[in-house]
N, C-alpha and C positions, 0 to 999 in steps of 0.2 A: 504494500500500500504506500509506503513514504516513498519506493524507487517511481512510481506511479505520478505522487504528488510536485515530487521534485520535474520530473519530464514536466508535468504540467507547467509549472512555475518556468520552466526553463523557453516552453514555446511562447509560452506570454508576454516574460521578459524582452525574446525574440521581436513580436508586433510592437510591442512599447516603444523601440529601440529603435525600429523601423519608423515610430509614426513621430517619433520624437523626430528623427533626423529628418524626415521631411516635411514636418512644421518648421524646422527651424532654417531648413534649405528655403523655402518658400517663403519666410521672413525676411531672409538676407536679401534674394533676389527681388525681392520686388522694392524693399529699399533701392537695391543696386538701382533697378530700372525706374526709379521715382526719380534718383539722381540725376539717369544719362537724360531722362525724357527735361528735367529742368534744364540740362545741359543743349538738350537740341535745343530748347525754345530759345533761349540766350543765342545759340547762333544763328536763328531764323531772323529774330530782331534785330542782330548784328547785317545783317542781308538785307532786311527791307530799310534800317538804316543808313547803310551802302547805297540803294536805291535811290533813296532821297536826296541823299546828299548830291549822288550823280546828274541828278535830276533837277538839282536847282540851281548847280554850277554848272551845267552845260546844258545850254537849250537843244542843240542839236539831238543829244539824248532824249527829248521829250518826244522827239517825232514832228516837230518842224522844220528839221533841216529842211526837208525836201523841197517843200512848200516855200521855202524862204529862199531857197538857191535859184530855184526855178523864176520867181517873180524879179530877184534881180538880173537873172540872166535875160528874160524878156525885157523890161526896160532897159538894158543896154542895147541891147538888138535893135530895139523901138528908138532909142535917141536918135539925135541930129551930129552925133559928133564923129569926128572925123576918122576914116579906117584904121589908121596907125593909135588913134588915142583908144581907138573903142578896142581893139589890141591887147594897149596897155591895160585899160581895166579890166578886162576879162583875165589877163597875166595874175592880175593883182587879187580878184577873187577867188583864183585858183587856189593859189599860192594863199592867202587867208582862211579856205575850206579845206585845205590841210596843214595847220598849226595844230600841232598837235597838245593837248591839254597842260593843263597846269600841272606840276607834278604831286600834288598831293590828289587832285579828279585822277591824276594817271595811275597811284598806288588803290586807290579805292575798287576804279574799273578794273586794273589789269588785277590786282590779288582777290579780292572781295565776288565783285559783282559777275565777272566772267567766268573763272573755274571753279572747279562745283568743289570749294572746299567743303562744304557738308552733305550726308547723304538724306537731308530730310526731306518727304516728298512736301511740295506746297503746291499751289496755284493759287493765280491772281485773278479777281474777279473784280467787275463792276461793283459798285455797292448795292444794287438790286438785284446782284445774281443772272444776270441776264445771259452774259458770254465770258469766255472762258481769254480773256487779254495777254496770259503766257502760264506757263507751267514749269517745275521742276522738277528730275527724280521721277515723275510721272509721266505714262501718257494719259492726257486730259484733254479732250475734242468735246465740241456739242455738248450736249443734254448729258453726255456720259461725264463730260469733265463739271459739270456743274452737280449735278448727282453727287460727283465724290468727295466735290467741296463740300456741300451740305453735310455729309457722311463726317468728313474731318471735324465742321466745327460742332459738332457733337460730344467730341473730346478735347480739342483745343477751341476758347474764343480768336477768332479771325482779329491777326492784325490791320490796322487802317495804313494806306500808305496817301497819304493827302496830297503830294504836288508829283502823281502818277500824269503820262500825257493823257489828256481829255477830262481829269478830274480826281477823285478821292476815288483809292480802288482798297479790296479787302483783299490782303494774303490771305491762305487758310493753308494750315500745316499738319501733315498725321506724324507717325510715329515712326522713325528708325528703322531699318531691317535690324539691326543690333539690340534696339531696346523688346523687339518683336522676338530675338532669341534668347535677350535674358528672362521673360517673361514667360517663353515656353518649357527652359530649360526646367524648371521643378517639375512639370508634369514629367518629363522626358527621365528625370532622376527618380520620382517617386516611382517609374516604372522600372525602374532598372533595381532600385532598390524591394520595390514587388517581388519581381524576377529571383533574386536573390534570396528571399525571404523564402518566397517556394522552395526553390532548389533546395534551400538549405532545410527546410521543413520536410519535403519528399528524401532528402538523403538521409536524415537522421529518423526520420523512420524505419527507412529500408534499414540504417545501421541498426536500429533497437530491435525489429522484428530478425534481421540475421543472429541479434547474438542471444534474444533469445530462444532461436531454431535451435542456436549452437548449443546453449544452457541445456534445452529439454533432450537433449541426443546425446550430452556428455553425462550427463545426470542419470541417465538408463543404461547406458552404458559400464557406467561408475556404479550404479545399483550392481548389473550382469556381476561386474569384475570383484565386487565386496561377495557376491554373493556367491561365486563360480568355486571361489577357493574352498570353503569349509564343505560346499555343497560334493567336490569333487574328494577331497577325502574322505566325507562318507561313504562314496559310492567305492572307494577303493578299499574301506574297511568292510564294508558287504560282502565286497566279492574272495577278500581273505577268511571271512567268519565259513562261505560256502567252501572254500578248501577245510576241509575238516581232519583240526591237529596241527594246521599252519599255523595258529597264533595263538596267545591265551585269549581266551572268551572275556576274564576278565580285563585285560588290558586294550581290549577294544571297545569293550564300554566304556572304560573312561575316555578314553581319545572320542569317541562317539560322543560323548558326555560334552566336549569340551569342543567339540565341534558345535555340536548344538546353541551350547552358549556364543558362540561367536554369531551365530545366523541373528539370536534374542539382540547381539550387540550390533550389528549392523540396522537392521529393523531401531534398535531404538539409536543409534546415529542420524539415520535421516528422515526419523517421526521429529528431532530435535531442529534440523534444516529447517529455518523459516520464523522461531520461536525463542524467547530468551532465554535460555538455557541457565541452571544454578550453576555457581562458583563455589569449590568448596576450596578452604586450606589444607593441600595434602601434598605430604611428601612426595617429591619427584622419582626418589632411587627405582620403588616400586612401579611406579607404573611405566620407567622407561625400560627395565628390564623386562616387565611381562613382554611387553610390545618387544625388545632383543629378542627373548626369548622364541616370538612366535614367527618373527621372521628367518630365525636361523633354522630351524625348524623345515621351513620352507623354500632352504637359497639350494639351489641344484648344488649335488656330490660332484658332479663330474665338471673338469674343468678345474681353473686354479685356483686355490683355496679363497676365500673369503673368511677372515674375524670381524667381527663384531663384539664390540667394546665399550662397553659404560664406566664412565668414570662420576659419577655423581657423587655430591657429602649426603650420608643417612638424613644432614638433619634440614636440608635445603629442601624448602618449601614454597608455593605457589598458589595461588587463585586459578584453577583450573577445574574443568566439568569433564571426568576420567572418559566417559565415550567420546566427545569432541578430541580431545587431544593429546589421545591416541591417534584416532585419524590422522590428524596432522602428522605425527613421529611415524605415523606407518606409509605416508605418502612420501616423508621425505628420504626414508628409508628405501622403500623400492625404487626413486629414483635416483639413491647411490646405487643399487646395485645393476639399474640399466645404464649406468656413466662407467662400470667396468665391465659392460661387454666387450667381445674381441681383444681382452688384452691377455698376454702369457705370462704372469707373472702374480704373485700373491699379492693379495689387497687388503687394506684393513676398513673399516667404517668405524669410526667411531662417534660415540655422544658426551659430550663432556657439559657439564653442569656447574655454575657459581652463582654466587652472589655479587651484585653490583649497587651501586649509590641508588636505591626507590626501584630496584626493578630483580629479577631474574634471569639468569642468561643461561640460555641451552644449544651448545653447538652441533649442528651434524655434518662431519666432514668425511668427504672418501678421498682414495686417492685413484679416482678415475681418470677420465682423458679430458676434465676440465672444461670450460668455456671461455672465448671471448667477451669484451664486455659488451659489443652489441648483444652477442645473444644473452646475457646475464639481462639486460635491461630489461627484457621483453618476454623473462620464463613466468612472469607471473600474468601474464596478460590473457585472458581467455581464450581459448583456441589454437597458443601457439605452441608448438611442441617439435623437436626436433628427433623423435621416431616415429620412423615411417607408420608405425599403426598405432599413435597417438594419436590422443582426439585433444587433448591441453588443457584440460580441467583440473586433476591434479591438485597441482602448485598453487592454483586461483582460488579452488576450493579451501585450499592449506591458510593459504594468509588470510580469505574471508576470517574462518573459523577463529585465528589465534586473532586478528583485529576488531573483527565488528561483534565477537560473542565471548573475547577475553579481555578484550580493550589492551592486547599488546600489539607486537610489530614481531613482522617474518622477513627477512631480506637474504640478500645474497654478501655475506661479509666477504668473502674472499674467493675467485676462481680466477687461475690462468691455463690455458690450453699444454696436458699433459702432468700438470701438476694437482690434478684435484679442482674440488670445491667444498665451500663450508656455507651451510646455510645457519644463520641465526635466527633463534626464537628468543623473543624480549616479553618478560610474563609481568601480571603484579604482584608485589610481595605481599604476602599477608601482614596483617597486624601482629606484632612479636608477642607470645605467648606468654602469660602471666601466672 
């Protein structure tokens, strides 16, 4: 139930996290683009300023040059004066219809008003809206360019440009392609962060329903393998009882006997799986030798010898629940004795036991073929195991047990490749006995 509430807590988290980040992306942005849009209208202003100014310092920008050239060019034509004079004035009007501007009308026209230092769409209208007198950034024709004026000042009030040629005209300005993609950009990231939020929702599902596939398959299997062993000595003390004369009758009842009791100790090992299990304060000597005892018991004759070695004090004691951790000692016991397969040579296992500052220390070390520390990192990790007909429960089983139902720690103190490994169990000491 709490691995359940925690998942829950964890997806929730998840959306919070998500809806935070684009609340607060969608904050910033649209400040941003509050900015740039105050920033376009300043250079809209800046423009229709330009305008004016151009427009009051040079007439011929207003749009009567033409009108003006033309009427003096006819009354020269029309006068009474002589061909060489009428010549000269015409030289002379030339030559005055291209003087080129003053140089501050020439900084305004030639930087300001002629290249599109800014990309904001505007157009310039009558003040009744009528027709469309020039455009920027857009195309704006007809009914269509007046339509989008309208459309503009919707969102922006139209500037006045007063001394426009033929009279008082109205700019009207929208908005930036730029301010147009900081304003999309949150939708664009709230999606992305969507996206992500699934993905990572549908992975970690699929992760928790694989492992716990893996849990319910290592779990019946680890039943099978607790259960195979005593269930297979029975059957091997059966089939000696049916030789008759082959063994004492009594000395198979009690192995029978003690068979029995281990199936009751498995049964009530993982009736205890899932439940808080009691602690008592009991000497460790005895229960790490039963567990010695039943594995040597059990290590193949053939092949190179294997001992097995308890060094515990009689009086070193522990917060321990005797079926739980045994499990543990007998897990980590068979897999010293799967760390000296294939080797030709005598091996020892041992378990050594002390006292430390607030705790209990129980070592079990072999002197198998060792591990690297990638692999040391990753033996406790569900699933992983480096024999071929390992399922990797185990070890994962082992540290649950001594951590979450002893409130101690299981690690790997010491492995290098060919020299062994030690694992440590870290227990609590009881209260000193009075």
């Amino acid at each position: 139930m709490r691995a359940y509430r925690t998942t829950t807590k964890l997806k929730l988290g998840l959306i919070l996290a998500a809806v935070a980040i684009g609340v607060s992306s969608l904050a910033f942005t649209q400040r941003l683009a509050s900015q740039l849009e105050a920033q376009d209208e300043r250079a809209v202003e800046l423009w229709v300023s330009a305008l004016e100014f151009v427009y009051a310092t040079n007439p011929a920008a207003q749009g009567d040059d033409a009108s003006l050239w033309a009427a003096l060019e006819d009354a020269l034509i029309s006068s009474d004066l002589e061909d060489d004079q009428r010549a000269r004035l015409a030289a002379g009007l030339d030559s005055l219809r291209d003087v080129a501007p003053a140089d501050g009308l020439d900084f305004v026209f030639t930087q300001i008003v002629e290249p599109n230092r800014f990309n904001v769409p505007a157009i310039i209208t009558d003040q009744a809206m009528t027709y469309v007198a020039a455009s920027r950034n857009v195309e704006a024709e007809g009914e269509g360019g007046i339509e989008l004026a309208r459309d503009m000042g919707r969102f922006h009030d139209p500037i006045l440009l007063e001394d426009a040629p033929g009279g008082p005209q109205l700019v009207h300005y929208g908005e930036s392609p730029l301010a147009r993609l900081i304003r999309l950009f949150p939708i664009v990231q709230l999606g992305v962060v969507g996206l992500f939020i699934l993905v990572g929702y549908l992975g970690f599902s699929y992760v928790r329903r694989s492992e716990q596939s893996n849990l319910w398959v290592g779990m019946a299997k680890e039943a099978a393998h607790q259960l195979g062993t005593p269930l297979s000595s029975m059957i091997g003390w059966i089939e000696l009882l049916r030789l008759e004369g082959a063994v004492d009758p009594a000395m198979v009842a009690d192995e029978l006997e003690q068979d029995t009791e281990r199936l009751k100790r498995v049964a009530d090992r993982f009736e205890k799986i899932g439940s808080k299990p009691d602690l008592e304060a009991l000497p460790l000597l005895p229960v790490l030798e039963g567990v010695a005892d039943y594995i040597r018991r059990r290590v193949p004759q053939l092949g190179s010898p294997v001992a097995i070695e308890v060094d515990v004090p009689a009086d070193l004691r522990a917060m321990v629940n005797v079926d739980l951790f045994e499990w543990v000692v007998e897990n980590l016991l068979k897999n010293a004795l799967d760390a000296l397969e294939g080797e030709d040579r005598a091996h020892t296992i041992t378990i050594v036991g002390r006292r430390e500052p607030s705790r209990v220390v129980v070592d079990v070390s072999d002197t198998g073929k060792g591990m690297d520390r990638a692999t040391a990192r990753h033996v406790f990790r569900p699933g992983f195991s480096t024999k071929r007909r390992g399922w990797g429960l185990g070890l994962s089983l082992a540290r649950r047990i001594v951590e979450s139902y002893h409130g101690g720690s299981l690690a790997v103190a010491d492995s290098r490749p060919g020299a062994g490994t030690t694992f440590r169990i870290g227990l609590v000491e009881p209260e000193p006995l009075t």
